[in-house]
N, C-alpha and C positions, 0 to 999 in steps of 0.2 A: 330262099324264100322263108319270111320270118312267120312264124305261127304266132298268134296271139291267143289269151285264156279267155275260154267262153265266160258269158255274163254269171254263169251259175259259180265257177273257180272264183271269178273274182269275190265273187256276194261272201263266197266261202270262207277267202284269205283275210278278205275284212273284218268279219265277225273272229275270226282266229286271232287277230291283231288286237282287237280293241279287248280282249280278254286276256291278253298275255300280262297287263301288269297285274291280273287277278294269281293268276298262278304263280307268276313271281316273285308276288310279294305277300300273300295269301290276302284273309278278310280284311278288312277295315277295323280298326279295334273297337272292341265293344264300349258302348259309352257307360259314364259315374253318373247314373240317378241320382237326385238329389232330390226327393220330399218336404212339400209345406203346405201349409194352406195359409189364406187369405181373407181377410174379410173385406167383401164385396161390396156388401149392407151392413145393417145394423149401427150397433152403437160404437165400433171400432173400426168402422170403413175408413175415417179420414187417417187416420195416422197406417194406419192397415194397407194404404195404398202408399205411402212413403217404403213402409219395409219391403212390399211387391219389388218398388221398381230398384231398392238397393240392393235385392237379391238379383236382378235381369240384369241390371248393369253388369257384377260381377261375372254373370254366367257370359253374356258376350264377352269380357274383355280374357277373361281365365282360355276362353277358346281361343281367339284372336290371337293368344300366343301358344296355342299348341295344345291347351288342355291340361289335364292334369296326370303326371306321370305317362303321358305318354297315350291319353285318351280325354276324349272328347267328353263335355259334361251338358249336362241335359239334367233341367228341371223341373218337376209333377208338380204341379201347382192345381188344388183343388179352392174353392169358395167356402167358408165355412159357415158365411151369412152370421157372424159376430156368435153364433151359438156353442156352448161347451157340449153338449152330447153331439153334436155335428162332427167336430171338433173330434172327440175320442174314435167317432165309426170311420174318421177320414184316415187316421194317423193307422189306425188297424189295415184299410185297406189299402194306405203307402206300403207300411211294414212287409203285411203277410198277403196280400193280393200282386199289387205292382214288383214287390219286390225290390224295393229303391235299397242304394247303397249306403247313404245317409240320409239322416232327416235335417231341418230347418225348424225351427222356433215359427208357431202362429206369433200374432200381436197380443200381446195384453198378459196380465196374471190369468185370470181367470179362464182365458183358452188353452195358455200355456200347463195351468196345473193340468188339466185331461191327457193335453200331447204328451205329457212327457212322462205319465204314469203309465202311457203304453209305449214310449222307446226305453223308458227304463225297463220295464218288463222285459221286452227284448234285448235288453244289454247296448243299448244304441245311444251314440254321441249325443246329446243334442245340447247347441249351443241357442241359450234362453238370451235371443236378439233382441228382444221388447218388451221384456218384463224384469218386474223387480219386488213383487211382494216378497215377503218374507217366508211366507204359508210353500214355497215353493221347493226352497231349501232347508225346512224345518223336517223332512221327510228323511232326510239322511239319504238321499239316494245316491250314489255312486257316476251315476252317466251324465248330468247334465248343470251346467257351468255358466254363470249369470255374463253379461256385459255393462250392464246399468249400475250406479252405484244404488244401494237398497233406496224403497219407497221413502224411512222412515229420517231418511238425511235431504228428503227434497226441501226445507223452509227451513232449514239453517241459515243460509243468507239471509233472507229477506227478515228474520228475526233479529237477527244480527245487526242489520242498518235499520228496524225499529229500534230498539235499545241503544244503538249511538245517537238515536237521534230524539229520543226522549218519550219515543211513544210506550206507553206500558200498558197497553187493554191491546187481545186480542178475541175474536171470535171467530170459530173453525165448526166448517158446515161440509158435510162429504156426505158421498154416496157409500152406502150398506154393500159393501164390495172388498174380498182381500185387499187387494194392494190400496185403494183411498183409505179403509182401517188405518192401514200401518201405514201411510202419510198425515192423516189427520193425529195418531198416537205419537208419534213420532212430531208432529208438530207441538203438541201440550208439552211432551218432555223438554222440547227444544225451549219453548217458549217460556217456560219455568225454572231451568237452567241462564236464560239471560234475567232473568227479574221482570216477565211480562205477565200480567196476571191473564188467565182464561177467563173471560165474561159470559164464554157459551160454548160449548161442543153438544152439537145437534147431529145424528144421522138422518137419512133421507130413503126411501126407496125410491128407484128410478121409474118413470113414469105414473105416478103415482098423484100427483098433483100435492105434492105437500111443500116446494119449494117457498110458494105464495107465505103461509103461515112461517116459517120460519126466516124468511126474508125479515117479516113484522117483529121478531122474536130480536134479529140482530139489530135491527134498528132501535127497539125498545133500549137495548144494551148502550147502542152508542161507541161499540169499542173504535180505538185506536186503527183498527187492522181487519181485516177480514179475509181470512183463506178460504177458498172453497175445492173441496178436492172431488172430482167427478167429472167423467169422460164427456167429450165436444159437447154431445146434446144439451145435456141438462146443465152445462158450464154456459153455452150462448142462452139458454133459458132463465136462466137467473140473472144474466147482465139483461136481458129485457125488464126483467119484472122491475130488477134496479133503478132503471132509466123509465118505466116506468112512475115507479115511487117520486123519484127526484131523488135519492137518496145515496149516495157513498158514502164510505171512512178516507179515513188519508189514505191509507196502502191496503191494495187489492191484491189477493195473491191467489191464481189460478195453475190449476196443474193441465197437463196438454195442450188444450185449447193453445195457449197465447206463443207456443212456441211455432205455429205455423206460419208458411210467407203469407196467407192472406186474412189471417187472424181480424187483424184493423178494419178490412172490408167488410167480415163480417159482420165481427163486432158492432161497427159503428164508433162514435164519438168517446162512447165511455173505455174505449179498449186503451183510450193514453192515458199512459201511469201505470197499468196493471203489471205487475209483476209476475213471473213466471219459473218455473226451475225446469231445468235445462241440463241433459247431459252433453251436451256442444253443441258447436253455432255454427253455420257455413260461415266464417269470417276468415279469411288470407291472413289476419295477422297473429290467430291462432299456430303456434311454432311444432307443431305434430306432422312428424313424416309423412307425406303424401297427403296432405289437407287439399292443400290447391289445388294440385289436380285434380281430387277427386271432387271437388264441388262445381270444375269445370269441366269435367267430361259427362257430369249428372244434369246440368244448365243444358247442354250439349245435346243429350241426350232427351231431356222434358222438358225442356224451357222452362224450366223453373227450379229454384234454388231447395235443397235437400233440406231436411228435416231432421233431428238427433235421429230420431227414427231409420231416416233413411242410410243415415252415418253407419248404426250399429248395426243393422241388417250387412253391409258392406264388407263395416268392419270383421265381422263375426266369421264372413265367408273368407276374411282372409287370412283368420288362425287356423282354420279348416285346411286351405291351401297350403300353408305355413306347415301345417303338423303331415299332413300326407304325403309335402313335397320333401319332409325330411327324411321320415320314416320309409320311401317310396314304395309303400304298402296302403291297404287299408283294411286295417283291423283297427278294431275296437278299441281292446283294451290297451293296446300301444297307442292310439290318438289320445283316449282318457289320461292315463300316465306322462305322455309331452304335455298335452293341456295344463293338469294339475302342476307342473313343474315349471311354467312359463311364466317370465316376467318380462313383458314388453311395450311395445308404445305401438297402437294403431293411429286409422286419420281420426278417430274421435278421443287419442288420450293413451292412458296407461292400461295395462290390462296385467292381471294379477289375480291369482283365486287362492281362499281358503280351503284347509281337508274337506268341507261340505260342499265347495264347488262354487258360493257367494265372493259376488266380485268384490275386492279391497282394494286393490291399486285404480280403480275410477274415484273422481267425488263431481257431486253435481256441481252446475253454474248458476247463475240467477243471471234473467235478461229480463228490463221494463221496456215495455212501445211507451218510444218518445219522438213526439214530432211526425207520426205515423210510421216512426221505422225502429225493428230492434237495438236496443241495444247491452251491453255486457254488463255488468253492473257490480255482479260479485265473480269470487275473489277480487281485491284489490290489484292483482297483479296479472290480472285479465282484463282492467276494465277495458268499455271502448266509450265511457263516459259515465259521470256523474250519478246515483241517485234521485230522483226527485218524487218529492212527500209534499 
């Protein structure tokens, strides 16, 4: 006569069971924190949500194959509402509250100079995904390592296909901000170096209502060209007031704004022609390892096509991986030291840093909306079409 185990044995042996791969294989590895913030609002939300979703792709796909060294990665994503003292109290409580392994780059110069005065403090990596003033690397700090080629090389092209083309009057209207300074400085030099005279360099404060007046300032001038260097808001603000007036130059040159997929809708009518600079394009005929893919599993993943933005966010996570996967540690000053030493090609280009950590192996592109869609313009041996003034 066969004995059977009462319900209570059984309940027993089960819970015993489903706990035996705990012991025998102990905890689950502890996960790689990884710290950022985001802007949510404010004047850096739109580009600010390009860099969000090229850090979440990374973080899915980096797990999807196992993690990193051999743990799972998990990222602190706080709001920082586009504000810099926000900005510094978040990167503090990444740091020295949460506790994160790494940090992330916010969007922009001007949140990035906060973030990174307090991971340098701490001696912590941080790779500067979305900014490019100059102000950032003028500190001499040791820990953190640009991706963008500098602000003050963004209108080189589009200078450059003025003066082939015989235009010589420019006017450059920017916002009172690091990194538009040293694009609009960086534009005079440029512009002066090809033989184009400056007819106007005006700054602005943002919100301020002074666009109106100096709109009148450039049109008095009449130049050949007009750059305006100043984040989404006040760059779709001045194409109203424009389209308002009745009034443009031949060549329009905008920083941010125009590099987005739905720039043109915005915009409206007056967005064709406008030139833009560009640290890469979602384009497939772009020859950079892993482009394709990565613009197709980003499509994939948002419906909708990536932004340099969202490239160097990506990108940036994937020198991170690159240096930890090497080193199969994470310390600090051994990621710093591979960093500084690296000369490679991401999906958005070359990447190459000087002693002070400013990137040299990137250089920007120039893209004009034509026919309501982008396209490559500068270097010659990028185009995906023509100039047109």
């Amino acid at each position: 006569m066969h004995r059977y185990p009462s319900a209570g044995r059984v309940l027993a042996l089960t819970i015993l069971i489903l706990f035996l791969p705990l012991a025998g294989y102990g905890e689950l590895p502890k996960p790689i924190r990884i710290g950022a913030t985001v802007s949510l609002s404010g004047n850096f939300s739109e580009p600010s949500a390009m860099v969000r979703d090229g850090y979440r792709l990374w973080e899915k796909q980096v797990n999807q194959h196992g993690g990193l060294i051999g743990r799972p990665v998990e990222l602190v994503v706080y709001d920082d509402r586009s504000d810099p003292e926000t900005v510094y109290d978040l990167y503090q409580r990444l740091i020295h509250q949460d506790r994160v392994d790494l940090v992330l780059s916010p969007y922009g110069t001007p949140l990035t100079l906060q973030a990174s005065q307090v991971s340098e403090a701490s001696q912590m990596i941080m790779l500067a995904c979305a900014a490019s003033g100059k102000a950032i690397w003028n500190r001499v700090y040791r820990y953190v390592f640009g991706m963008y080629a500098l602000a003050d090389r963004y209108f080189i092209g589009m200078l450059d296909l003025m003066a082939r083309q015989g235009h010589d009057t420019v006017s450059i209207i920017y916002e009172d901000s690091p990194f538009n300074i040293d694009v609009a400085n960086g534009a005079e030099k440029w512009a002066r170096r090809f033989g184009i005279a400056v007819a106007l360099k005006e700054s602005f404060a943002p919100g301020q209502g002074q666009l109106g007046g100096l709109l009148q300032d450039a049109i008095e001038k009449n130049a050949a060209g007009l750059i305006l260097s100043a984040y989404p808001p006040e760059g779709y603000r001045m194409l109203e007031l424009m389209q308002a007036a009745g009034w443009r130059p031949r060549a329009i040159g905008m920083t941010i704004a125009p590099i987005h997929p739905d720039f043109y809708l915005k915009a409206g009518p007056i967005a064709e022609g406008i030139f833009g600079p560009s640290q890469w394009e979602p384009d497939e005929r772009i020859p950079f390892p892993g482009t394709t893919k990565f613009i197709r599993d980003f499509q994939a993943a948002y419906h909708k096509l990536p932004s340099y933005h969202a490239g160097s966010a990506y990108a940036g996570c994937q020198i991170l991986e690159r240096a930890i996967t090497e080193l199969n540690e994470i310390n600090q000053d051994r990621i710093r030291d591979y960093i500084s030493s690296l000369d490679t090609v991401t999906v958005i280009g070359r990447f190459k840093v000087d002693h002070q950590g400013r990137q040299v192996g990137h250089n920007p592109i120039l893209v004009q909306w034509q026919d309501g869609k982008k396209e490559i313009v500068y270097p010659t041996k990028m185009q995906t079409a023509q100039p047109r003034f």
